[in-house]
mmCIF file of the C-alpha atoms, coordinates in Angstrom:
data_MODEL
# 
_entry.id   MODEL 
# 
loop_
_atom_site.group_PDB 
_atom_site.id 
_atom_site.type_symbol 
_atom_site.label_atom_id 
_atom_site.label_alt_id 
_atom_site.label_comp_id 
_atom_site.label_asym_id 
_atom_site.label_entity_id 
_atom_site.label_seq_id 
_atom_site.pdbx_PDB_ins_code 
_atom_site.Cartn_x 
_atom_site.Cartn_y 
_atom_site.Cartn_z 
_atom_site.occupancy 
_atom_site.B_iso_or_equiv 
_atom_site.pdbx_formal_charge 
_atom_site.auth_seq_id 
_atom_site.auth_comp_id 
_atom_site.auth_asym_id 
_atom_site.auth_atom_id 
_atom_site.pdbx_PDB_model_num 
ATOM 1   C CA . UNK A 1 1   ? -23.436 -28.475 15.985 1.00 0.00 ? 1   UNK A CA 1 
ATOM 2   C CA . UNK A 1 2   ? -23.078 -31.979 17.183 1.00 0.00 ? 2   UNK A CA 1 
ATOM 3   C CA . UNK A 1 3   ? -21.042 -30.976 20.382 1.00 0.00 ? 3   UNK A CA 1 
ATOM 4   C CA . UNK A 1 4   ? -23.891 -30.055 22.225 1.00 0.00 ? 4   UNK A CA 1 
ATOM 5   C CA . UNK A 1 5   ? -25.068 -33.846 22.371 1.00 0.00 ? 5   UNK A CA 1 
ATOM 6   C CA . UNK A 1 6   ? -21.911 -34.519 24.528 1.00 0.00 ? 6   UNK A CA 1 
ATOM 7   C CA . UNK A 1 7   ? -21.352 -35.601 27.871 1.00 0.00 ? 7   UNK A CA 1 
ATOM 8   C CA . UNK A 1 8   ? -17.522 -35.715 29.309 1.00 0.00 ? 8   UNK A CA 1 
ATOM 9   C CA . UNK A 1 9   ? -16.963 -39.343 30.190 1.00 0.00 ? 9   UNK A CA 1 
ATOM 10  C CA . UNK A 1 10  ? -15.460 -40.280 33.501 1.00 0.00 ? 10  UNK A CA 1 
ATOM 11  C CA . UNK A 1 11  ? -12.877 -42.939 34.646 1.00 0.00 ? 11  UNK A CA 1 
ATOM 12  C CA . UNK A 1 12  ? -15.274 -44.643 37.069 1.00 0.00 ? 12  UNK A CA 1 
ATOM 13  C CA . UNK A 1 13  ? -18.056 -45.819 34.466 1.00 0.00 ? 13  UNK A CA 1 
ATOM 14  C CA . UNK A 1 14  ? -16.160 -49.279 34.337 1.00 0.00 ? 14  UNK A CA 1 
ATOM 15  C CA . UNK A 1 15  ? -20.233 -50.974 34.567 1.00 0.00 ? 15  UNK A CA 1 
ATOM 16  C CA . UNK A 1 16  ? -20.398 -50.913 30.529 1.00 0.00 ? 16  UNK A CA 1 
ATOM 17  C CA . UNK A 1 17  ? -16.679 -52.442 30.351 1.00 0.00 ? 17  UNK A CA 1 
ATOM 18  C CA . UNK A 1 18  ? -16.891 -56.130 31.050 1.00 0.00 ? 18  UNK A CA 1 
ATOM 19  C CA . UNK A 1 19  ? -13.469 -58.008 31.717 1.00 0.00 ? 19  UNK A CA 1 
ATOM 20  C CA . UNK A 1 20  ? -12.118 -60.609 29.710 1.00 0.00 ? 20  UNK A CA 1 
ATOM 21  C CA . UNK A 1 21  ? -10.195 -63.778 30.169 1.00 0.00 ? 21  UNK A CA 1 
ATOM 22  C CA . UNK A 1 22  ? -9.459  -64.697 26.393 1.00 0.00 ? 22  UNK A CA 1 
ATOM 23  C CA . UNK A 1 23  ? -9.312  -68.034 25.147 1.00 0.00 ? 23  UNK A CA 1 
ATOM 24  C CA . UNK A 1 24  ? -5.443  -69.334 26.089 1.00 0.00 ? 24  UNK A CA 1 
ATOM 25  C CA . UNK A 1 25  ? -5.057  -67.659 29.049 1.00 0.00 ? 25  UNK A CA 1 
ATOM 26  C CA . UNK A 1 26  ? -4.586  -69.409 32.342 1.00 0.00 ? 26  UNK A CA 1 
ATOM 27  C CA . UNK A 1 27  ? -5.300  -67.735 35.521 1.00 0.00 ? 27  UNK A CA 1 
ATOM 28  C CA . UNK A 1 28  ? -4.317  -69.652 39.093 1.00 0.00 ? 28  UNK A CA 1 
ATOM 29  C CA . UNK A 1 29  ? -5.866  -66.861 41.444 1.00 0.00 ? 29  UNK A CA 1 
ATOM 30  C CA . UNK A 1 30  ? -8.749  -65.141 42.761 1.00 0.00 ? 30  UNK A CA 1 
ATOM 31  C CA . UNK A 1 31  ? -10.928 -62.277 41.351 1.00 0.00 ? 31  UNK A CA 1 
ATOM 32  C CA . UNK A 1 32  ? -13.288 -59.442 42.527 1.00 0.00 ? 32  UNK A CA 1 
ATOM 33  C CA . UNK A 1 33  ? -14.568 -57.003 40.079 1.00 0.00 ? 33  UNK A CA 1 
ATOM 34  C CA . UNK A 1 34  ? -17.590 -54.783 40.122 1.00 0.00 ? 34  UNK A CA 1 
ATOM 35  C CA . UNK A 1 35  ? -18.216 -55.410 36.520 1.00 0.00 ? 35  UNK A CA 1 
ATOM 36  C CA . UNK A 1 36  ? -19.465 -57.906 34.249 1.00 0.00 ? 36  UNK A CA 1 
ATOM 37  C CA . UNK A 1 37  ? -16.956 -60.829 33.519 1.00 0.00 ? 37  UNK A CA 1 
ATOM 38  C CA . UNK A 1 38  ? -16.130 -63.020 30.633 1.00 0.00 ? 38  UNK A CA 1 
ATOM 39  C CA . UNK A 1 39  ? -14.165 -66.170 30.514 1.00 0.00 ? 39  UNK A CA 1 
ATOM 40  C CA . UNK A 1 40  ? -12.919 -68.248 27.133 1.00 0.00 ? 40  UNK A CA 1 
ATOM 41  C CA . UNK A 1 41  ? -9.809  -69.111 29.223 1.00 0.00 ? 41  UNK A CA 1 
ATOM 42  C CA . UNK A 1 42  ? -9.022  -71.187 32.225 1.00 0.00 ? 42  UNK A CA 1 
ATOM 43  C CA . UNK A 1 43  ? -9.225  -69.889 36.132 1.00 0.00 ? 43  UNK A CA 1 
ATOM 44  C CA . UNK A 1 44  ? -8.476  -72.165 38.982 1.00 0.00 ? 44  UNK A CA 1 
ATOM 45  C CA . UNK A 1 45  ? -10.043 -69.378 41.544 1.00 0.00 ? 45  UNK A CA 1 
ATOM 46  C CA . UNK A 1 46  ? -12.492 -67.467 42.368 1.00 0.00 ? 46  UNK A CA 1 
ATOM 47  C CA . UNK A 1 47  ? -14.578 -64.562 41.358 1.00 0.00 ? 47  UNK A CA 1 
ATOM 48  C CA . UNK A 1 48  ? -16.630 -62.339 43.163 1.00 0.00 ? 48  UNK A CA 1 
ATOM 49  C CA . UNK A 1 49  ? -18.691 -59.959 41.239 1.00 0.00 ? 49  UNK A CA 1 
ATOM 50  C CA . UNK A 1 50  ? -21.614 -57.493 41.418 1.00 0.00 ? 50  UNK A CA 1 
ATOM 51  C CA . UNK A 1 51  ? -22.117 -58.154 37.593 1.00 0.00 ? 51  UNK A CA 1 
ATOM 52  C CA . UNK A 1 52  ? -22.769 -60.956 35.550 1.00 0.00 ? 52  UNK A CA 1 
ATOM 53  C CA . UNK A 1 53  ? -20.175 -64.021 34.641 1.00 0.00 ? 53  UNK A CA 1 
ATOM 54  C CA . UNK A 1 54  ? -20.251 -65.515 31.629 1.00 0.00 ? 54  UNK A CA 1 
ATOM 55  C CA . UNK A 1 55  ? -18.185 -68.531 31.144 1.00 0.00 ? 55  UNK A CA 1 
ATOM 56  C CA . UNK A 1 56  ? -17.983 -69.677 27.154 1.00 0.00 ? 56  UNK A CA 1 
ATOM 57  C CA . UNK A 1 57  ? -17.531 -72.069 25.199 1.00 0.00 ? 57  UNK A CA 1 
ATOM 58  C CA . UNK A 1 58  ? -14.056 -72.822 25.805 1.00 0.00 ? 58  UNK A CA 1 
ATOM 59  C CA . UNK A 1 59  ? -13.871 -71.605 29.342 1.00 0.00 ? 59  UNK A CA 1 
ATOM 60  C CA . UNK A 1 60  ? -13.645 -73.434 32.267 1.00 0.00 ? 60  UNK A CA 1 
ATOM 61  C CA . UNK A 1 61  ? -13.778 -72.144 36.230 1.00 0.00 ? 61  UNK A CA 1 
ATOM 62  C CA . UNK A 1 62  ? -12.707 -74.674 39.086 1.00 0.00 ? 62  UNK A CA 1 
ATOM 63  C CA . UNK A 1 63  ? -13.797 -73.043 42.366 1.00 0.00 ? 63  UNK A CA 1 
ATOM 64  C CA . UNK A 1 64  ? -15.845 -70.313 43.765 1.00 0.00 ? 64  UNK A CA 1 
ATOM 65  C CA . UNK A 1 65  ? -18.463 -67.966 41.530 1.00 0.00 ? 65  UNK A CA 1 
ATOM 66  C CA . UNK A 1 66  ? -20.227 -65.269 43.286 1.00 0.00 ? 66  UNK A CA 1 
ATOM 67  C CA . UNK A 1 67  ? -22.404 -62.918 41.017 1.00 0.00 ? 67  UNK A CA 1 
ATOM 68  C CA . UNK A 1 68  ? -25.843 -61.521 40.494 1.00 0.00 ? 68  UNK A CA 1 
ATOM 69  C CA . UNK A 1 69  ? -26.133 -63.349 36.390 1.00 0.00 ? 69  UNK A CA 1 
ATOM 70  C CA . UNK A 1 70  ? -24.385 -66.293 34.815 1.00 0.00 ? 70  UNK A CA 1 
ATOM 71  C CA . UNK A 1 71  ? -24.353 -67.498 31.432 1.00 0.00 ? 71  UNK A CA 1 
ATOM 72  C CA . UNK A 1 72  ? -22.455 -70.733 31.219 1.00 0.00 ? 72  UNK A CA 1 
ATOM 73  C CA . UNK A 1 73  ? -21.498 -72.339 28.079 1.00 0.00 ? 73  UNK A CA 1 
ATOM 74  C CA . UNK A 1 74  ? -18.498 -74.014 28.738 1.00 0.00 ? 74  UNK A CA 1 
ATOM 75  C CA . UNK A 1 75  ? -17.487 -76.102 32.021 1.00 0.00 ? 75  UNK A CA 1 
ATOM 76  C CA . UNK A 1 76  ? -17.764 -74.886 35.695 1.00 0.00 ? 76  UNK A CA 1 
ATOM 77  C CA . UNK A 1 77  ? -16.223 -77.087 38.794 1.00 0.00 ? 77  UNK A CA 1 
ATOM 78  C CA . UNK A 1 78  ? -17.208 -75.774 42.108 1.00 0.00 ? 78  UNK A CA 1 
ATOM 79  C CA . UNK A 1 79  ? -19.647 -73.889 44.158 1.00 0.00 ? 79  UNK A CA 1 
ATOM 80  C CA . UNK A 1 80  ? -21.371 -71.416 41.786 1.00 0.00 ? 80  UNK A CA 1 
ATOM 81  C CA . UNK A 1 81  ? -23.480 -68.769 43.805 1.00 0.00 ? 81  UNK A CA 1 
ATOM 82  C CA . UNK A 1 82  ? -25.900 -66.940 41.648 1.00 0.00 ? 82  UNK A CA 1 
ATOM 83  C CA . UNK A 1 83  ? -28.237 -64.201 42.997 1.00 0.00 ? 83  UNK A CA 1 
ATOM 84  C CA . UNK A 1 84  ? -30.669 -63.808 40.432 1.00 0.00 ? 84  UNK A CA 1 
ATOM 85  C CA . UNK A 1 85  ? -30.376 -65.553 36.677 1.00 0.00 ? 85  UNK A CA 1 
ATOM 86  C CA . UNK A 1 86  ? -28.161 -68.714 35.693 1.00 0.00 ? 86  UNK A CA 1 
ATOM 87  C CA . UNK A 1 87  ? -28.661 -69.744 32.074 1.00 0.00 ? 87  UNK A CA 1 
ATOM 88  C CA . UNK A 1 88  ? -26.815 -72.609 31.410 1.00 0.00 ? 88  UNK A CA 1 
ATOM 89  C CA . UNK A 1 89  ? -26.436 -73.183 27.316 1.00 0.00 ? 89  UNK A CA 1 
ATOM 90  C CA . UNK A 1 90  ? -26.263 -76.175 25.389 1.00 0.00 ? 90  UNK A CA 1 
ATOM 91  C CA . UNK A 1 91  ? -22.450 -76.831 25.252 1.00 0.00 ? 91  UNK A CA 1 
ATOM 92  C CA . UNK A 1 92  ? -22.416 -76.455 29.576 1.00 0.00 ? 92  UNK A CA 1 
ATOM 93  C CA . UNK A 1 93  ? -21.411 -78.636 31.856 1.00 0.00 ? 93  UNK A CA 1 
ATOM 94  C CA . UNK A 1 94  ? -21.699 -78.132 35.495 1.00 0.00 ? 94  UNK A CA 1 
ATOM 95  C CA . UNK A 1 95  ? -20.254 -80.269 38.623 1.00 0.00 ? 95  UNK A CA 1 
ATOM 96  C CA . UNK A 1 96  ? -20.273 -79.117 42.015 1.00 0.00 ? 96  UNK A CA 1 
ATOM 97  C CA . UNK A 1 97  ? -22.931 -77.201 44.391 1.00 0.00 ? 97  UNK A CA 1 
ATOM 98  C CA . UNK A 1 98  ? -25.282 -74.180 42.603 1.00 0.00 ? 98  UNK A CA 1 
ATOM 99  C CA . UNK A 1 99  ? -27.410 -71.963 44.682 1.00 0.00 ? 99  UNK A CA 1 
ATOM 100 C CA . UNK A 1 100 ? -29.688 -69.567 42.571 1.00 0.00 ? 100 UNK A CA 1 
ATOM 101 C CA . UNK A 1 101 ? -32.965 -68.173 42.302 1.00 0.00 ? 101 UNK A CA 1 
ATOM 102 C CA . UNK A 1 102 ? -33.874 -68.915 38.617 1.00 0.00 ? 102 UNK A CA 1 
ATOM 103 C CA . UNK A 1 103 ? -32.487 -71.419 36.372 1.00 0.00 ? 103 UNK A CA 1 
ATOM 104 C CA . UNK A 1 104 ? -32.785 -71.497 32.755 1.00 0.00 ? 104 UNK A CA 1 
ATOM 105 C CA . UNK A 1 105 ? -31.164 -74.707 30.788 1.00 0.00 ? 105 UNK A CA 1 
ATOM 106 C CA . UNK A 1 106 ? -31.066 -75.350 27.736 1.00 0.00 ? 106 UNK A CA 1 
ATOM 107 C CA . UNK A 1 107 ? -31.861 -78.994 26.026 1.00 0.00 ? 107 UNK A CA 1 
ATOM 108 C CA . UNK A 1 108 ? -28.146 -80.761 25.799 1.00 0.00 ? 108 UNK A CA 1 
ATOM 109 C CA . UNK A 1 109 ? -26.562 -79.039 28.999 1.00 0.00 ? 109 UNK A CA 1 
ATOM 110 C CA . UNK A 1 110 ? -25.223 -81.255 31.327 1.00 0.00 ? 110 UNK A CA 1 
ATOM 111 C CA . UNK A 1 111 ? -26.423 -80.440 34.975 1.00 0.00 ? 111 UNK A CA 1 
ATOM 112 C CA . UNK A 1 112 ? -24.385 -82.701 37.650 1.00 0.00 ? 112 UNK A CA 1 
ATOM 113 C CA . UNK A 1 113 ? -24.834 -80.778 40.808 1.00 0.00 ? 113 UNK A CA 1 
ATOM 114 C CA . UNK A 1 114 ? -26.726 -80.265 43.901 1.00 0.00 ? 114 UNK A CA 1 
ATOM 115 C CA . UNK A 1 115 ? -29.278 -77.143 43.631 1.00 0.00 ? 115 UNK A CA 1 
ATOM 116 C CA . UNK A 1 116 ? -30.872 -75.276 45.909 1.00 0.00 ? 116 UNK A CA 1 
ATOM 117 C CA . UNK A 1 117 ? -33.198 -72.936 44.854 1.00 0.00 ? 117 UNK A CA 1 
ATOM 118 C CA . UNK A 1 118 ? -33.464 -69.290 46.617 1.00 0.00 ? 118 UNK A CA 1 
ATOM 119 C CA . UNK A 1 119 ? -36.232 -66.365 46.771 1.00 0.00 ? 119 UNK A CA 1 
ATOM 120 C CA . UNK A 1 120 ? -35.227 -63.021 46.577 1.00 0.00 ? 120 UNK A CA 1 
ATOM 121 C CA . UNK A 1 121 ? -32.751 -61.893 49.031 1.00 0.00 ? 121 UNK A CA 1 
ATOM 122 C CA . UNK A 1 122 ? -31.113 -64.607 49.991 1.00 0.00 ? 122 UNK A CA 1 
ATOM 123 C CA . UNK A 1 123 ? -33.910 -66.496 51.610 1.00 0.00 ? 123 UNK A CA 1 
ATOM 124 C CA . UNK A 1 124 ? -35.063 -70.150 51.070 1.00 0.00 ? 124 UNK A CA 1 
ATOM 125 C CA . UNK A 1 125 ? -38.468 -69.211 48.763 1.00 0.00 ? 125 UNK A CA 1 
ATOM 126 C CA . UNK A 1 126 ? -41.712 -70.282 50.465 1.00 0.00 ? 126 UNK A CA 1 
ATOM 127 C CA . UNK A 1 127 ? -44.669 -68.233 50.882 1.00 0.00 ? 127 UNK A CA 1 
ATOM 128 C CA . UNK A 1 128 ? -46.729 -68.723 53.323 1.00 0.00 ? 128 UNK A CA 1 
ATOM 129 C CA . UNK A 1 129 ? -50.165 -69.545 52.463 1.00 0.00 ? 129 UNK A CA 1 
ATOM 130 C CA . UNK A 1 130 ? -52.865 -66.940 53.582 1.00 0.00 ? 130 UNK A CA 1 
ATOM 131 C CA . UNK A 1 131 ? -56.181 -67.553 55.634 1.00 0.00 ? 131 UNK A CA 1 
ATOM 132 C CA . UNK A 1 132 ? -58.280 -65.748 52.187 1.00 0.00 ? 132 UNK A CA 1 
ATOM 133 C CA . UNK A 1 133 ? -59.787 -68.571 50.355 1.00 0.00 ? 133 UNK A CA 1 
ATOM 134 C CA . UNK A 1 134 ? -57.050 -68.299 47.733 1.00 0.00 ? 134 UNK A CA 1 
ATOM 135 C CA . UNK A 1 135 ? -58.915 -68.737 44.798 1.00 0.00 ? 135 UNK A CA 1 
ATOM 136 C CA . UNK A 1 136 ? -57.213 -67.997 40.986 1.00 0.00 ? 136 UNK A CA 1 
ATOM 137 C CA . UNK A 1 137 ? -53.631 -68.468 42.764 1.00 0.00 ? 137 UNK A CA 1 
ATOM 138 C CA . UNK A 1 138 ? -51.490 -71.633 42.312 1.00 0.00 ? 138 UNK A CA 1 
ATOM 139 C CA . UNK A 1 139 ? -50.934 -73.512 45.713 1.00 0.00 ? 139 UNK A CA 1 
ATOM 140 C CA . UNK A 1 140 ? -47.622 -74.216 47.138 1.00 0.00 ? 140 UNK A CA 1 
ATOM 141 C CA . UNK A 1 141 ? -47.011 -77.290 45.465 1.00 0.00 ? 141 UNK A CA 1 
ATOM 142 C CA . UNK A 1 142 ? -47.746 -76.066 42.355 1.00 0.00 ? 142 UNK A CA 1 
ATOM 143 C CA . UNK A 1 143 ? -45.463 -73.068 42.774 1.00 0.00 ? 143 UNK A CA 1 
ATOM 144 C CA . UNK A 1 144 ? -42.655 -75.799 44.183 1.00 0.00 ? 144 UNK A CA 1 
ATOM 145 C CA . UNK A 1 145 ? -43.414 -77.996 40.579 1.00 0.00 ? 145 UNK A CA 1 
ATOM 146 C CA . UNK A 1 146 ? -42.792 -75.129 39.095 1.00 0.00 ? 146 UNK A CA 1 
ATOM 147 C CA . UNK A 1 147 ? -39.866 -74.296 40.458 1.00 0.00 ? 147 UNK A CA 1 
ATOM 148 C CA . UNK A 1 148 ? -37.868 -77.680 40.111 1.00 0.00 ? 148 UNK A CA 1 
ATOM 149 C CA . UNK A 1 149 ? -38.309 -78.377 43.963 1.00 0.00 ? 149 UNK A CA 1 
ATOM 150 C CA . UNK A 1 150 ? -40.017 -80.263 46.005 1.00 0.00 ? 150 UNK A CA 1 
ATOM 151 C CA . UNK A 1 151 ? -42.411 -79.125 48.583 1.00 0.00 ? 151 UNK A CA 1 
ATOM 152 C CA . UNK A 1 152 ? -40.661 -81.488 51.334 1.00 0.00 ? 152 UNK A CA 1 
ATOM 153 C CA . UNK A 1 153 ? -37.055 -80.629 49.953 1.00 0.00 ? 153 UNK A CA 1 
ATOM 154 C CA . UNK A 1 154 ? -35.876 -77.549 48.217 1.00 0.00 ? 154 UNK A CA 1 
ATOM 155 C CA . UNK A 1 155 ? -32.472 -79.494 47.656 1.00 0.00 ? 155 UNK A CA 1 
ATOM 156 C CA . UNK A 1 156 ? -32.371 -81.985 45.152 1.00 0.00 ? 156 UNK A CA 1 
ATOM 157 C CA . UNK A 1 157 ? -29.163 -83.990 43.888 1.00 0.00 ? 157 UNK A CA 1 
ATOM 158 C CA . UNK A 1 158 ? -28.963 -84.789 39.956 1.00 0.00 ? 158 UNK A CA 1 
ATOM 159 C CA . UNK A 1 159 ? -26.310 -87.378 39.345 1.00 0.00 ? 159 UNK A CA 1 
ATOM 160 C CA . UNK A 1 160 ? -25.182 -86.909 36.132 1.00 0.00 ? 160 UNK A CA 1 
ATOM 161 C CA . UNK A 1 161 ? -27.931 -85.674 34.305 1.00 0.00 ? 161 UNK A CA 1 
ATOM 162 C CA . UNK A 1 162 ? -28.213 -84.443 31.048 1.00 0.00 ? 162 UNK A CA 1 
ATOM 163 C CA . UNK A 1 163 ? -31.227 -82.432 29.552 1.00 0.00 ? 163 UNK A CA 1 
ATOM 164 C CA . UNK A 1 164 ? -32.079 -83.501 26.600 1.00 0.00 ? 164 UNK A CA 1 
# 
């Protein structure tokens, strides 16, 4: 009755199987994984993933992070290379050189790191302003404010910051 609803499961679905450094555990080393990642433990390494890298509350990375999402709730060292999303909690604290495209944080995060901000694909984002009159659409300094960067320098150094 039920078995109809089936489907036979294969080996290779690892995307819905994230990987797990629990709290404890001490890695010296380097990763690459196609799936998501999770860290409560310590790595003094780096990981290179296609999925997303969550580091929590007791976890702590010193060295390279490559990955499309991060969530960050503990404490990250390094150079932290996000493609898309980094959402750093309230607990996080970050030191080295981040490169993303968006960046959520949290009030209480501490942010001590050089940023540059990235469009899609890789690219510095600026768009180039149009010769319509441009009416209803924000101009580019209003798209840099909102941002976090300026319009002269998409780099910007935070010396120990905290958001609060």
């Amino acid at each position: 009755m039920f078995s109809d609803n089936k489907k036979p499961r294969t080996m290779n679905e690892t995307a819905g199987q994230p990987n797990r450094i629990e709290k404890n555990t001490r890695i010296k080393g380097d990763i690459i994984s196609e799936a998501d990642f999770r860290i409560d433990g310590k790595l003094d390494g780096n990981v290179k993933t296609s999925g997303k890298v969550v580091i929590g509350k007791d976890g702590y990375i010193h060295g390279k992070v490559e990955c499309v999402n991060a969530d960050i709730e503990g404490n990250f060292n390094g150079e932290l290379q996000v493609s898309n999303l980094l959402a750093l909690k309230a607990s996080a604290v970050i030191e080295g050189t981040v490169t993303v495209s968006k960046l959520a944080v949290e009030p209480g995060a501490t942010f001590n790191a050089s940023c540059s901000m990235k469009g899609k694909g890789g690219l510095t984002s600026s768009n180039p302003t149009s010769s319509s009159s441009g009416q209803g659409q924000p101009s580019q300094s209003d798209k840099n404010i909102k941002s976090g960067s300026s319009a002269s320098n998409p780099t910007t150094r935070s010396e120990a910051a905290k958001i609060s």
